[in-house]
Biotite code that builds the C-alpha atoms (Angstrom):
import biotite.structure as struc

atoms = struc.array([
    struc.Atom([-28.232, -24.183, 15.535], chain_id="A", res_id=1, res_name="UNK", atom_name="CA", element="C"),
    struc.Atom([-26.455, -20.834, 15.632], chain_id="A", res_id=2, res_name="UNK", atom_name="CA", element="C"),
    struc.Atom([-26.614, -17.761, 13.799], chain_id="A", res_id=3, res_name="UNK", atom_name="CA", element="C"),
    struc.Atom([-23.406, -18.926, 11.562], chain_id="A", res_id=4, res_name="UNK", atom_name="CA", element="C"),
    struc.Atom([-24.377, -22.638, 10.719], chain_id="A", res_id=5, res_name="UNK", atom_name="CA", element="C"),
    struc.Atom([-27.707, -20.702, 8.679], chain_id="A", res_id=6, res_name="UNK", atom_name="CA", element="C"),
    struc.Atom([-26.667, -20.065, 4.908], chain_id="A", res_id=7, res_name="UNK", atom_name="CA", element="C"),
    struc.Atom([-27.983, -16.329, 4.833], chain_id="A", res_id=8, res_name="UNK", atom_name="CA", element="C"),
    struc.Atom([-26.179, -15.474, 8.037], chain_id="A", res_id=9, res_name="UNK", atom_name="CA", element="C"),
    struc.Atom([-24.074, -12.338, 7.376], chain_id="A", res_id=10, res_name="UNK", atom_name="CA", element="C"),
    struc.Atom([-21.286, -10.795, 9.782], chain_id="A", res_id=11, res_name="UNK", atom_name="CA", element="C"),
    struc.Atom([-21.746, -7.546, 10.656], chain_id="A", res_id=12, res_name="UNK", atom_name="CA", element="C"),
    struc.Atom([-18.845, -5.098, 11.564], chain_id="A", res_id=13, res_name="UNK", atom_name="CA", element="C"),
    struc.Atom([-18.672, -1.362, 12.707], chain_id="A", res_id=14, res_name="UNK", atom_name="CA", element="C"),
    struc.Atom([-15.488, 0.347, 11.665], chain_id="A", res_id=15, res_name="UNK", atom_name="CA", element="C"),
    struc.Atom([-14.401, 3.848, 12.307], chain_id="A", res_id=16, res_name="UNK", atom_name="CA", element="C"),
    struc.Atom([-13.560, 6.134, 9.408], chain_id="A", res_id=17, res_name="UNK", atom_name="CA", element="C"),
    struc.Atom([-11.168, 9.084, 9.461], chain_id="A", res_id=18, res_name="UNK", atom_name="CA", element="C"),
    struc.Atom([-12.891, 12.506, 8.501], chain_id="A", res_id=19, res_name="UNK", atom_name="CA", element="C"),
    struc.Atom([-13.830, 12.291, 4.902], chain_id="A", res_id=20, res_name="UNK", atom_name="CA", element="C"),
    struc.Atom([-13.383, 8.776, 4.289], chain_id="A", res_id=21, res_name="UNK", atom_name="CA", element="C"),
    struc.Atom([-17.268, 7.857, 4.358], chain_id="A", res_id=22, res_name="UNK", atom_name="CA", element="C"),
    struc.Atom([-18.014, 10.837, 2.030], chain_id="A", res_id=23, res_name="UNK", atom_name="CA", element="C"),
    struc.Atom([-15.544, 9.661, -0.473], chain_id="A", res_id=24, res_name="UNK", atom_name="CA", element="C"),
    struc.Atom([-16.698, 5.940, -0.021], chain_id="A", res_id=25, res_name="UNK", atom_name="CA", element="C"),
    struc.Atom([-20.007, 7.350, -0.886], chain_id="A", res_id=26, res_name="UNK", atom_name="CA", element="C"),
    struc.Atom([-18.937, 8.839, -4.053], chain_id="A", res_id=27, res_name="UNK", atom_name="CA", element="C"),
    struc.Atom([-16.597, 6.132, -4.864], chain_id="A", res_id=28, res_name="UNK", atom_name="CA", element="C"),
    struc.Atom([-19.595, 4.011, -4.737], chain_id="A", res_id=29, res_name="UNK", atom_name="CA", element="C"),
    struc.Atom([-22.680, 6.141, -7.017], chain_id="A", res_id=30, res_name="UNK", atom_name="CA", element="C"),
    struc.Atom([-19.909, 6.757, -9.187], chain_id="A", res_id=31, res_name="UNK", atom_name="CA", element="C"),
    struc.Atom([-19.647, 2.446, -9.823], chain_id="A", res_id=32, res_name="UNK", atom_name="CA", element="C"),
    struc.Atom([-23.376, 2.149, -9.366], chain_id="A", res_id=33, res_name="UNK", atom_name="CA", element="C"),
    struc.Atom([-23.259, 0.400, -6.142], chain_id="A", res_id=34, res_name="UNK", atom_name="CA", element="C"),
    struc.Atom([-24.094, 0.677, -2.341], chain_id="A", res_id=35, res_name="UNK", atom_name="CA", element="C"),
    struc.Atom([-21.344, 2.122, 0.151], chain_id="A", res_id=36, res_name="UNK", atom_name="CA", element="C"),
    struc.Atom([-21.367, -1.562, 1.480], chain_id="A", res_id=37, res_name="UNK", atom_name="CA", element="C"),
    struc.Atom([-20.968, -3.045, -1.187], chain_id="A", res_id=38, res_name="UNK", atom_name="CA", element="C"),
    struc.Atom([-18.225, -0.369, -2.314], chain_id="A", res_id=39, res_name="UNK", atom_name="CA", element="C"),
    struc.Atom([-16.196, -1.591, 0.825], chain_id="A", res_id=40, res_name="UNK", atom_name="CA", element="C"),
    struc.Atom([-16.607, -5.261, 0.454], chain_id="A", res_id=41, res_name="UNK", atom_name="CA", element="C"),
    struc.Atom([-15.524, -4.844, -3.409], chain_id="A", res_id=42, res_name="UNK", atom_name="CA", element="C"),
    struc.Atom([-12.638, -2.810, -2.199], chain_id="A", res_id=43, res_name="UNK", atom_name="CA", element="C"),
    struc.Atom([-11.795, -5.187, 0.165], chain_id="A", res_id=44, res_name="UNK", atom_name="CA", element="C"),
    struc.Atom([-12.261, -7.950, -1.608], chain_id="A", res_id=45, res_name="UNK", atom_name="CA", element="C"),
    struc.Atom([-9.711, -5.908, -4.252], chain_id="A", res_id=46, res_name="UNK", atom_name="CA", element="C"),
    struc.Atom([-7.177, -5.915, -1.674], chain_id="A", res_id=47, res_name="UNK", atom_name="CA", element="C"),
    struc.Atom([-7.228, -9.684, -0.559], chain_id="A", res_id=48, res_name="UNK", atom_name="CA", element="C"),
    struc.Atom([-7.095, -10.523, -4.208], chain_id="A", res_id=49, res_name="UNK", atom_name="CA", element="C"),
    struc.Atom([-3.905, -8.527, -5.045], chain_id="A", res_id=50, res_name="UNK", atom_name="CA", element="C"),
    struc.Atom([-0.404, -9.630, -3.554], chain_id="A", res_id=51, res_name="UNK", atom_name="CA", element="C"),
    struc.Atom([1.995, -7.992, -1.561], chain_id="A", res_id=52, res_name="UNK", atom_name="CA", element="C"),
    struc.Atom([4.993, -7.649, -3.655], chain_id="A", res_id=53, res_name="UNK", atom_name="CA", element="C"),
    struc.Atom([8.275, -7.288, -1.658], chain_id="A", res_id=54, res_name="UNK", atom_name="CA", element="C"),
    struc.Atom([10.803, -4.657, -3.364], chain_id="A", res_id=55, res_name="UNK", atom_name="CA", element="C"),
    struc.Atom([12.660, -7.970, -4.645], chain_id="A", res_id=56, res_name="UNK", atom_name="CA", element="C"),
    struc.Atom([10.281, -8.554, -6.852], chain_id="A", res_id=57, res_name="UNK", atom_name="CA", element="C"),
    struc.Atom([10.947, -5.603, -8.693], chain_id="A", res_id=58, res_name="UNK", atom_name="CA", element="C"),
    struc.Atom([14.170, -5.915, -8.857], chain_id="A", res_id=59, res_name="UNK", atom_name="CA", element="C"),
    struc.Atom([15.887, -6.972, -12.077], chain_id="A", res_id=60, res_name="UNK", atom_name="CA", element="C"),
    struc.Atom([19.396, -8.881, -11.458], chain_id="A", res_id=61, res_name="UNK", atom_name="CA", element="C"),
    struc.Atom([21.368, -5.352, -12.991], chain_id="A", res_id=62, res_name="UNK", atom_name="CA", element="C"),
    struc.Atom([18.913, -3.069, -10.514], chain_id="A", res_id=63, res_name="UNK", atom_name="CA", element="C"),
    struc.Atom([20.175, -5.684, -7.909], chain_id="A", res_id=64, res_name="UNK", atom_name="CA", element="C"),
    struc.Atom([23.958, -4.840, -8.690], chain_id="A", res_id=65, res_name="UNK", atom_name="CA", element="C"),
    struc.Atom([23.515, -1.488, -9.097], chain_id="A", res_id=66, res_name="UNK", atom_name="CA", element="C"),
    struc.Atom([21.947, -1.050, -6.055], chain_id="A", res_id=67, res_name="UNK", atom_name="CA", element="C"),
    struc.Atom([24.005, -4.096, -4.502], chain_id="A", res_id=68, res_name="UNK", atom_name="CA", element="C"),
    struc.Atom([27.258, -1.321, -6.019], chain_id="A", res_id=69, res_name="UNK", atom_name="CA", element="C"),
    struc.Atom([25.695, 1.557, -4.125], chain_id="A", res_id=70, res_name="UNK", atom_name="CA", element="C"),
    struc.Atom([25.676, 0.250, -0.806], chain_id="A", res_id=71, res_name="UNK", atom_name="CA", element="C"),
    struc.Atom([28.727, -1.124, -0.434], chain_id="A", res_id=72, res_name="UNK", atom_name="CA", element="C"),
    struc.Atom([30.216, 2.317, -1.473], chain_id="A", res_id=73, res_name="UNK", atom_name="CA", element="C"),
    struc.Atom([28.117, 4.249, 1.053], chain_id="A", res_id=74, res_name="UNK", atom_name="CA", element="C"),
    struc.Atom([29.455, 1.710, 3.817], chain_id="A", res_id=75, res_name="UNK", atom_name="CA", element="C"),
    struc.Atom([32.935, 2.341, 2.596], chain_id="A", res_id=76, res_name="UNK", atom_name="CA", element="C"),
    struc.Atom([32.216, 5.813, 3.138], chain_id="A", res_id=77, res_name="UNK", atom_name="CA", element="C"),
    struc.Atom([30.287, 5.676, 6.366], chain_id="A", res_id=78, res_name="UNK", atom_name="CA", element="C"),
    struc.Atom([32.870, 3.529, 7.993], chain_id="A", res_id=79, res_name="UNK", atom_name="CA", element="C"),
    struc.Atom([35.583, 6.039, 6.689], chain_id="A", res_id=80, res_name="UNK", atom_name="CA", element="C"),
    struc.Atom([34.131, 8.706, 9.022], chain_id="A", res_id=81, res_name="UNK", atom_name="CA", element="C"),
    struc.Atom([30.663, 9.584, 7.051], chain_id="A", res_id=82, res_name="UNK", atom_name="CA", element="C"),
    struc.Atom([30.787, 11.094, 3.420], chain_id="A", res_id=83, res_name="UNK", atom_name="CA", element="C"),
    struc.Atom([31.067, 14.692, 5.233], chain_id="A", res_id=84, res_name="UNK", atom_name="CA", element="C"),
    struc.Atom([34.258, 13.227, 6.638], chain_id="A", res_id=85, res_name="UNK", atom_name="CA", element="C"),
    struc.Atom([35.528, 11.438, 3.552], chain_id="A", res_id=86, res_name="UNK", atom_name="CA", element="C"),
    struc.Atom([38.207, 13.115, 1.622], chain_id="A", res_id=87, res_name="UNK", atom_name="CA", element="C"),
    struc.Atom([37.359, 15.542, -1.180], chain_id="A", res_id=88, res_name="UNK", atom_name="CA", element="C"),
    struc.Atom([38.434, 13.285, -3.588], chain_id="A", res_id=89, res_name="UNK", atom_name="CA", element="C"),
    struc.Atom([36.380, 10.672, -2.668], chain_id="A", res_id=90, res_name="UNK", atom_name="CA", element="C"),
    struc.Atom([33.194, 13.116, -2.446], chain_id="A", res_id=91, res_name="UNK", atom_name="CA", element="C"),
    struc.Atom([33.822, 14.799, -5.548], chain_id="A", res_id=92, res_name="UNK", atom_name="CA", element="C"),
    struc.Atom([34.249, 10.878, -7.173], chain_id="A", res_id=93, res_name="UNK", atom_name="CA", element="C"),
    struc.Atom([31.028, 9.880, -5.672], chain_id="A", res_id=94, res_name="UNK", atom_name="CA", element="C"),
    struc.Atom([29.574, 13.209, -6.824], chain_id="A", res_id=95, res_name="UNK", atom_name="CA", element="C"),
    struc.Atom([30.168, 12.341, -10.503], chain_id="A", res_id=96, res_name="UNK", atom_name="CA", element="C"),
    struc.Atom([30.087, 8.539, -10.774], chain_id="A", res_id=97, res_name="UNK", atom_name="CA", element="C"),
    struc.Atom([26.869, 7.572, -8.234], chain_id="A", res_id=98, res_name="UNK", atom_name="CA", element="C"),
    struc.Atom([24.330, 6.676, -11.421], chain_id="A", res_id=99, res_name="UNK", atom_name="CA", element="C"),
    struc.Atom([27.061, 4.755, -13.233], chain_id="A", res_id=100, res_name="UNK", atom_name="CA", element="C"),
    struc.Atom([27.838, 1.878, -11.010], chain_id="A", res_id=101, res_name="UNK", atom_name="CA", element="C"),
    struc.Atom([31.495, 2.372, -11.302], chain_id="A", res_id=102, res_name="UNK", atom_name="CA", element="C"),
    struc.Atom([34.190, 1.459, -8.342], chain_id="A", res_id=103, res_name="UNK", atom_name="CA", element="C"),
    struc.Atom([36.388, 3.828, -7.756], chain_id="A", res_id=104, res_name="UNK", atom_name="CA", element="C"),
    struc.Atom([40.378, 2.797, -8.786], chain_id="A", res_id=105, res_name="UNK", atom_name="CA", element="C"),
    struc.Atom([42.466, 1.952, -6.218], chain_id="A", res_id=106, res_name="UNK", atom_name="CA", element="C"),
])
């Protein structure tokens, strides 16, 4: 039988902590009235728990178009020789209108 087939078998693992991190674990911890082990599995176990959420998931569809607006202006520009290339015109334009969402006219 090994060590992992017993119920009361627990893993250990040594980590290294940057300078200051086990001090603030140890507050962390008296501060919720528990161990610093315990403070690192709960703050693990925090971490497993919550999920990852992509910058698409924040998005809302007129974020999306807004933001969707924004690129394809600063490609326009870029691939017009950079906005410090681009004609005054155009800068001053982008200058004014880049929170709106507008196009410029043609």
């Amino acid at each position: 039988m090994s060590d992992k087939d017993n119920q009361n078998f627990v893993e250990r693992f040594t980590i290294r902590m940057p300078d200051g991190m086990r001090d603030a674990v140890a507050e962390r911890a008296k501060a919720n009235g528990r161990s610093m082990n315990s403070e690192i599995i709960q703050i693990l176990q925090d971490a497993l728990d919550t999920p990852l959420l992509s910058v698409a998931d924040n998005l809302t569809e007129e974020k999306a178009l807004n933001l969707t607006k924004h690129l394809e202006l600063m490609m326009k520009i870029l691939t017009d020789g950079g906005f410090d290339g681009a004609p005054r015109e155009r800068q001053d334009w982008y200058s004014k209108n880049k929170d709106t969402g507008r196009k410029k006219p043609k």
